[in-house]
C-alpha positions as CSV (number, residue, x, y, z in Angstrom):
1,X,27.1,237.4,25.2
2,X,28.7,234.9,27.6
3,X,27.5,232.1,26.1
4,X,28.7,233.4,22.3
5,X,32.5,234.3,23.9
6,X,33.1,231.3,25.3
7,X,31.3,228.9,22.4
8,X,33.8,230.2,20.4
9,X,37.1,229.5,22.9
10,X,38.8,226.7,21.1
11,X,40.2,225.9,25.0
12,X,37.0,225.7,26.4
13,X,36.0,223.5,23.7
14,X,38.6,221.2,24.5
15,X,37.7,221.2,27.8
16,X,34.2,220.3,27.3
17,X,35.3,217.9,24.6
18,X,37.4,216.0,27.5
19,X,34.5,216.9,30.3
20,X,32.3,214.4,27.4
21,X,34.6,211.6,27.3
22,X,35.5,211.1,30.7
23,X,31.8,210.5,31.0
24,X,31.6,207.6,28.6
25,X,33.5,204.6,30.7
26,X,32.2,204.7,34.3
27,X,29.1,203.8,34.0
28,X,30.1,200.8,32.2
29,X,33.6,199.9,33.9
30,X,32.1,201.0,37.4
31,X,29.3,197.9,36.9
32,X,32.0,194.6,37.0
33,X,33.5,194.9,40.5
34,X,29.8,195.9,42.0
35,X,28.3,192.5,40.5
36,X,28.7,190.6,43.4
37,X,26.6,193.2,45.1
38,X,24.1,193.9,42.7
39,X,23.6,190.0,42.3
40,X,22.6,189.4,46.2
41,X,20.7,192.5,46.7
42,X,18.5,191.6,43.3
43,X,18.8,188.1,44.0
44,X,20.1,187.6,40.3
45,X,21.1,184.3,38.6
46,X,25.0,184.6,37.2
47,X,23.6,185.0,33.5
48,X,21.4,188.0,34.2
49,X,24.2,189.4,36.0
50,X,26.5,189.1,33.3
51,X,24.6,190.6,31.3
52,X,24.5,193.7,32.9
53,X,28.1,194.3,31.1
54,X,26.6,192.6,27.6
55,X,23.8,195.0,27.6
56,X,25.7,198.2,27.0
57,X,27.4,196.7,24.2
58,X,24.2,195.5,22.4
59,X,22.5,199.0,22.5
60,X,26.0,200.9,21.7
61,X,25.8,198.2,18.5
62,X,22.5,199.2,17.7
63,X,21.9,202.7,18.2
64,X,24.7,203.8,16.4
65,X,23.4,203.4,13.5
66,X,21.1,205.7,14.5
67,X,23.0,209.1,16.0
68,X,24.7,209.8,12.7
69,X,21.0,211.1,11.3
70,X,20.2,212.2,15.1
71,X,23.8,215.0,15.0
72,X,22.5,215.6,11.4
73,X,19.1,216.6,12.7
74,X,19.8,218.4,15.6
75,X,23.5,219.6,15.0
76,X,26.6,217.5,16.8
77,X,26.7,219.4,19.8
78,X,23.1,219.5,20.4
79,X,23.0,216.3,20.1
80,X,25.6,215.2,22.1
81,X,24.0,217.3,24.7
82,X,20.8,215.4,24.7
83,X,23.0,212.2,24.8
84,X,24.4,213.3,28.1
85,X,20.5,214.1,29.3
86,X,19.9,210.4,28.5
87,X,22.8,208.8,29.9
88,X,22.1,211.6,33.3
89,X,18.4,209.8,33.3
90,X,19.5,206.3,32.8
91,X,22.2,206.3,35.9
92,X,19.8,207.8,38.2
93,X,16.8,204.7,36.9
94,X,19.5,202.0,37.2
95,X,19.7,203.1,41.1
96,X,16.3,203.9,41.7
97,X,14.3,200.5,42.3
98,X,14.1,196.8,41.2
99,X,15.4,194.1,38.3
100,X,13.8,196.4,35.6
101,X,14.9,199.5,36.5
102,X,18.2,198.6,36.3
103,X,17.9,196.5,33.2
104,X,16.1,200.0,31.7
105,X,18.7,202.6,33.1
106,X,21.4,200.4,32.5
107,X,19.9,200.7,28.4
108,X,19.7,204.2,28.4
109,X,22.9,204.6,30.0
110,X,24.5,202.6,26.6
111,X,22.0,205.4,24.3
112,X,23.5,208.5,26.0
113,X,27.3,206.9,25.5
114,X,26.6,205.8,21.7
115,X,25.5,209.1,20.5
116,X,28.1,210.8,22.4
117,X,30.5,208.0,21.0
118,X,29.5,208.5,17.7
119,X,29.3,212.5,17.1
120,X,32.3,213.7,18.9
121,X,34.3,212.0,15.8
122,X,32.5,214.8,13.5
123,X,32.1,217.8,16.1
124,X,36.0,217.7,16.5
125,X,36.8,217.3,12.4
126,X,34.4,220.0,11.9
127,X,35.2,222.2,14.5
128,X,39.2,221.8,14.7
129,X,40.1,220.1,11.6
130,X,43.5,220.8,11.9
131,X,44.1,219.5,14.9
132,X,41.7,216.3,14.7
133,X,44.7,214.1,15.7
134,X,45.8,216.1,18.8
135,X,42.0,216.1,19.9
136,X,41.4,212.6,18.9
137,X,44.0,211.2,20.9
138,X,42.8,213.6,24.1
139,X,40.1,212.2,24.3
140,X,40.3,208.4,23.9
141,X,42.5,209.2,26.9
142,X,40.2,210.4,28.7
143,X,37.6,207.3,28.4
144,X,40.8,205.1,29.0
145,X,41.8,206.8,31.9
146,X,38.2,207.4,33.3
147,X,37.6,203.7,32.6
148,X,40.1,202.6,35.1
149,X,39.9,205.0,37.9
150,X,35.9,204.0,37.6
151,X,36.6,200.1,37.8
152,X,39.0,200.6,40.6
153,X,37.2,203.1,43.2
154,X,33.6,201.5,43.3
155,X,34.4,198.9,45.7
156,X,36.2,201.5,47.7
157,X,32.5,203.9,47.3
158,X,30.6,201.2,48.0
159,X,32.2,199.6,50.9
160,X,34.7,201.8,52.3
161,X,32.2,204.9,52.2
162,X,29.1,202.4,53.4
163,X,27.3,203.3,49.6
164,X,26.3,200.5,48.4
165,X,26.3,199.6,45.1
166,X,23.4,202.2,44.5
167,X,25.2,205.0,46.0
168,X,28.6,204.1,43.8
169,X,27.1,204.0,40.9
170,X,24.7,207.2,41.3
171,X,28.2,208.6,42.3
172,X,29.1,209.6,38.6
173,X,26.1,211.5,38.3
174,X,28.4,214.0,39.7
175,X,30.6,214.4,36.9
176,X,27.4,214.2,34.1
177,X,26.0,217.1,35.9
178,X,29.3,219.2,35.6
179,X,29.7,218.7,32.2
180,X,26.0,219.4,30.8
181,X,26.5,222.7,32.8
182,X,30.0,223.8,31.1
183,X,28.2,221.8,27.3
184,X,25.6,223.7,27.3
185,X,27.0,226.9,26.3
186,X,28.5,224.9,22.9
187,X,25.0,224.0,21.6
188,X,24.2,227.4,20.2
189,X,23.4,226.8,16.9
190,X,26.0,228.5,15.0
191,X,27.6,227.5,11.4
192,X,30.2,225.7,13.3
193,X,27.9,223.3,15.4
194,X,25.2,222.3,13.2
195,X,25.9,218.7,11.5
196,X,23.6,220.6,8.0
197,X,26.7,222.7,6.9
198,X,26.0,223.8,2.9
199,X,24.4,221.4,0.8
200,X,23.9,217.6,2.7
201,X,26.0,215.1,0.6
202,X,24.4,211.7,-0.2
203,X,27.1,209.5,0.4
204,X,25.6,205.7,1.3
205,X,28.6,204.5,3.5
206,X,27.1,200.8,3.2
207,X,28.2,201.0,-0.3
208,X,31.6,201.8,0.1
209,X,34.4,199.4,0.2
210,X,36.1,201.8,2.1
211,X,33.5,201.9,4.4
212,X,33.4,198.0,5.1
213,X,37.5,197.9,5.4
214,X,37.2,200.5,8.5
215,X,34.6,199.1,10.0
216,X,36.3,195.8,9.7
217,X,38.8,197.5,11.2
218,X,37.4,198.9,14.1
219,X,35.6,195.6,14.8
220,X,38.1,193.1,15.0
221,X,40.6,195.5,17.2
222,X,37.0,195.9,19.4
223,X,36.8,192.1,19.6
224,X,40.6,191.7,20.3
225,X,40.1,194.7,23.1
226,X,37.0,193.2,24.7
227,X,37.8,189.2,24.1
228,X,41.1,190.1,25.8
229,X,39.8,192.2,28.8
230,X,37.2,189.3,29.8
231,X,39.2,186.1,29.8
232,X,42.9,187.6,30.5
233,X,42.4,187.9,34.3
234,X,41.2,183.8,34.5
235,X,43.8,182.9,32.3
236,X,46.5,184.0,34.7
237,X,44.9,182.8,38.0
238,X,44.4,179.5,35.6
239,X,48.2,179.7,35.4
240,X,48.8,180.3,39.2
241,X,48.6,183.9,39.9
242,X,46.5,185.3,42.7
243,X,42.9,187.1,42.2
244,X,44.2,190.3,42.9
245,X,47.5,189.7,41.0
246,X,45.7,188.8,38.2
247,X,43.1,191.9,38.6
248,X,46.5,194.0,39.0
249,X,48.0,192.4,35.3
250,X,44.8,193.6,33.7
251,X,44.9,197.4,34.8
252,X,48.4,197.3,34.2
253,X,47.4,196.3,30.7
254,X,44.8,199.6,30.5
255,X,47.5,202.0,31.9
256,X,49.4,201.2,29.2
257,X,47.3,201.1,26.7
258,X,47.2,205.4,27.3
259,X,50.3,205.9,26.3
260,X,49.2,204.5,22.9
261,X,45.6,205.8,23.2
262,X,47.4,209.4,22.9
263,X,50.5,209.0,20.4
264,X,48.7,207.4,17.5
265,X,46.7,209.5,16.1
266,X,49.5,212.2,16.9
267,X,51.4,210.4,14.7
268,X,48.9,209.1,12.2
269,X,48.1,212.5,10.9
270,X,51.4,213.4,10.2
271,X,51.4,211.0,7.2
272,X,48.5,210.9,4.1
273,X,48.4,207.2,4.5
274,X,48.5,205.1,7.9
275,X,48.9,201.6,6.3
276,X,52.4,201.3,7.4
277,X,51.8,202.2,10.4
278,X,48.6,199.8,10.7
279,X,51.7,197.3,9.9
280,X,53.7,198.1,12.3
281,X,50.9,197.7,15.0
282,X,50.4,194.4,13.6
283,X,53.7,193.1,14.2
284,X,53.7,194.5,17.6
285,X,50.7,192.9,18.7
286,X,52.3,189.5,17.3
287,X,55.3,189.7,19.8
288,X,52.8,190.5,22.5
289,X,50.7,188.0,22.3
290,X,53.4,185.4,21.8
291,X,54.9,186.7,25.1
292,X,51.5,186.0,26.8
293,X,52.0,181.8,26.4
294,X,52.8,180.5,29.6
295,X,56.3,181.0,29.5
296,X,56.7,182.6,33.0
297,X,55.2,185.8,34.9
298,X,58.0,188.2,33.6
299,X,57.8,187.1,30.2
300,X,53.8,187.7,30.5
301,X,54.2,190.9,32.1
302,X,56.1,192.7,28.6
303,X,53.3,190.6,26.6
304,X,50.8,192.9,28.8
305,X,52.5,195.8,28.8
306,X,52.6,195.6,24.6
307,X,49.2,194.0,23.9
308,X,48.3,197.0,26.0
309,X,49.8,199.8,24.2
310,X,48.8,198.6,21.1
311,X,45.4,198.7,22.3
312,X,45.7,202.1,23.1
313,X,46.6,202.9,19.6
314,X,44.0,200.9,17.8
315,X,41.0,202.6,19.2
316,X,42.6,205.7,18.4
317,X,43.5,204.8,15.1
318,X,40.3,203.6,14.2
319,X,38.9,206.8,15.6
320,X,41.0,208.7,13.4
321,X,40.3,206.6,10.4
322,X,36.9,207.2,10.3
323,X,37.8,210.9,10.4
324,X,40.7,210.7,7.9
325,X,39.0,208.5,5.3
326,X,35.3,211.3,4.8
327,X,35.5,214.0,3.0
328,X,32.4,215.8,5.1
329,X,31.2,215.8,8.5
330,X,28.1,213.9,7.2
331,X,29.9,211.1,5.8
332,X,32.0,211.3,8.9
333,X,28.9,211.0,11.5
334,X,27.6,208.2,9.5
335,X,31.2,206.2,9.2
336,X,31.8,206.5,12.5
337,X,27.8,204.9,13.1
338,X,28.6,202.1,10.6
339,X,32.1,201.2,11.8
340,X,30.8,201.4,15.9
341,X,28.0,199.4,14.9
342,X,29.7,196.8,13.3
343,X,32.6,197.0,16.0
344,X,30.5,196.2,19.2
345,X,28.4,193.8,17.5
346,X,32.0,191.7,17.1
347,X,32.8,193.3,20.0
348,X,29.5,191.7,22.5
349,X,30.1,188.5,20.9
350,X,33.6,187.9,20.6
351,X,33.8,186.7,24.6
352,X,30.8,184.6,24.4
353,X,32.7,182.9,21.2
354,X,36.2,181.8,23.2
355,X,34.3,180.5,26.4
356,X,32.4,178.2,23.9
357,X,35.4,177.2,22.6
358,X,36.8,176.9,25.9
359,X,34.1,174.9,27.2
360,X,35.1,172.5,24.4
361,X,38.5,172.0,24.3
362,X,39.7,173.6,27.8
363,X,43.2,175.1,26.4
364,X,43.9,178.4,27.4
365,X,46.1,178.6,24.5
366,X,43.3,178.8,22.2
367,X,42.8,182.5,23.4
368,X,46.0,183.8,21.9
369,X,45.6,181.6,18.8
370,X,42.2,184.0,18.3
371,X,44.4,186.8,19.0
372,X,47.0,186.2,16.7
373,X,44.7,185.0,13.7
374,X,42.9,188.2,14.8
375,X,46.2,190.4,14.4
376,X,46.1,189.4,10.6
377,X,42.9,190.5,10.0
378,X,43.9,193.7,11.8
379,X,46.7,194.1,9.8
380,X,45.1,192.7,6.4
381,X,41.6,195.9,6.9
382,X,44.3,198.1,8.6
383,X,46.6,198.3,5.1
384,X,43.6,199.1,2.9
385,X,42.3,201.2,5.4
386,X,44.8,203.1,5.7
387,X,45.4,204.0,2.4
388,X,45.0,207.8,1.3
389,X,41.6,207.7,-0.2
390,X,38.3,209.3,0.9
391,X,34.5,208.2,1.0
């Protein structure tokens, strides 16, 4: 009876809605400072370091194309339940022994995340529709926030507490284990948590133009997000700054970035179309990239502090899109696959693509030239995306 009452508390399914996403950035953020570290111990070359962080972004790319029919099987919840399970399994294997484990754990870990990633989008339209913006904008602030508190404190676990890298990674075990225990009680199958509600609708989101213009969407903001976020700290100690001043620019850039990460969708889905407001991001990002030339530190610093708010907002926008633009939560589950798919594909390869290009012609410059020819395309797939029409 316990379980029923509180399955059906819309407060207790916010909080384990935000218990979910502040589980989906640690594992990932928590990895970059504890390179050095895992790199000596393993005795790894710089490459197979490195791609410690590609890895995660290759298996979100590919297995969400798969969670869509996995919530549709099982029911969101249910799903997203199991997702945790994996992502539980896979931080406790990374930990647990040699090269391959990690490689393995670190695998799973991008699994669990993905089909968490990918079916929160439907639970919360199908659960709270009227409030999908609200919700939406929760809970992109909680990975954003939970991404930086988890890049900043594992140095301080792993060295100030005498962890290691194991012990500062196993660390957000914690947290995984808290919120299975307060998820659990949503998986009930009821007519409000199974993805099969009436009559599955056929919709093939590959053939829709619609489709393709949000998940162009999502994937060039991804690529701007994740482009930005690798080269923006050498770009500034290029420029003179210090390591740490340039590792303090960068999580200036992600606190920021919340205070978009919450308004937008607030605001989206006020309005029955978001193209204007798609616009309006676009123009902001234009000033704040053209603040990030090397015109002087202050200068820089408002570039930052705009690119980053608009990056806030574009996750949650694109988040919200893909809820906005379905008319069911079956089309919704399987948008939000396509569009993440496509978006971390761009996303994994996007920093790889500047440091060729950087390798070539040495010009810093050339990174906010891709930004800027990227803010078109944002703004070009973010005006028909936004438009009031439904898939």
């Amino acid at each position: 009876m316990q379980t029923v009452t509180l399955s059906k508390n819309p407060s207790f399914l916010i909080l384990g809605i935000l218990l979910v996403s502040f589980n989906l950035r640690p594992s990932i953020t928590s990895v970059g400072p504890l390179i050095p570290m895992i790199r000596t111990d393993l005795a790894l070359s710089n490459a197979w370091a490195g791609f410690l962080t590609t890895l995660p972004l290759l298996t979100f790319a590919t297995f969400s194309l798969f969670s869509a029919r996995f919530g549709n099987r099982l029911g969101h919840a249910k799903a997203i339940f199991f997702g945790l399970i994996i992502l539980l399994a896979g931080t406790v294997i990374r930990v647990s022994g040699g090269t391959w484990l990690l490689y393995l754990g670190t695998a799973l870990t991008g699994i669990g995340i993905v089909v968490c990633n990918v079916l929160l989008i439907p639970l919360v339209k199908n659960r709270m529709p009227s409030r999908t913006g609200q919700i939406t904008g929760m809970y992109t602030t909680g990975m954003t926030l939970m991404a930086a508190i988890a890049s900043a404190v594992s140095v301080p676990l792993a060295q100030g507490l005498a962890w290691g890298w194991r012990g500062a990674l196993l660390f957000w075990s914690i947290t995984l284990v808290i919120t299975l225990v307060l998820w659990y009680p949503h998986i009930r199958p009821t007519p409000a948590s199974t993805g099969n509600i009436g009559p599955i609708l056929k919709v093939n989101v590959w053939k829709s133009r619609l489709a393709w213009q949000v998940s162009a969407f999502m994937g060039v903001q991804s690529l701007m997000f994740f482009t930005l976020i690798t080269w923006l700290p050498d770009m500034l100690i290029a420029r003179g700054m210090s390591a740490a001043q340039a590792g303090y620019s960068a999580s200036f850039m992600q606190i920021t970035a919340l205070v978009g990460t919450f308004l937008a969708p607030i605001i989206a889905t006020r309005y029955r179309q978001q193209s204007g407001l798609n616009l309006f991001l676009g123009l902001v990002y234009l000033l704040g990239f053209s603040l990030l030339f090397p015109i002087g530190n202050s200068a820089n610093l408002v570039g930052i502090a705009i690119t980053g708010l608009c990056m806030g907002a574009s996750i949650s926008m694109a988040y919200t899109l893909i809820a906005l633009r379905t008319a069911s939560d079956q089309t919704t589950a399987a948008l939000s696959g396509m569009a993440q798919s496509s978006g971390y594909y761009l996303a994994a390869f996007g920093p790889l693509l500047f440091g060729m290009a950087f390798d070539i012609w040495q010009n810093w410059n050339i990174l906010i030239y891709l930004m800027l020819c990227s803010t078109f395309l944002f703004s070009f797939f973010g005006y028909f995306s936004g438009k009031a029409k439904s898939i």
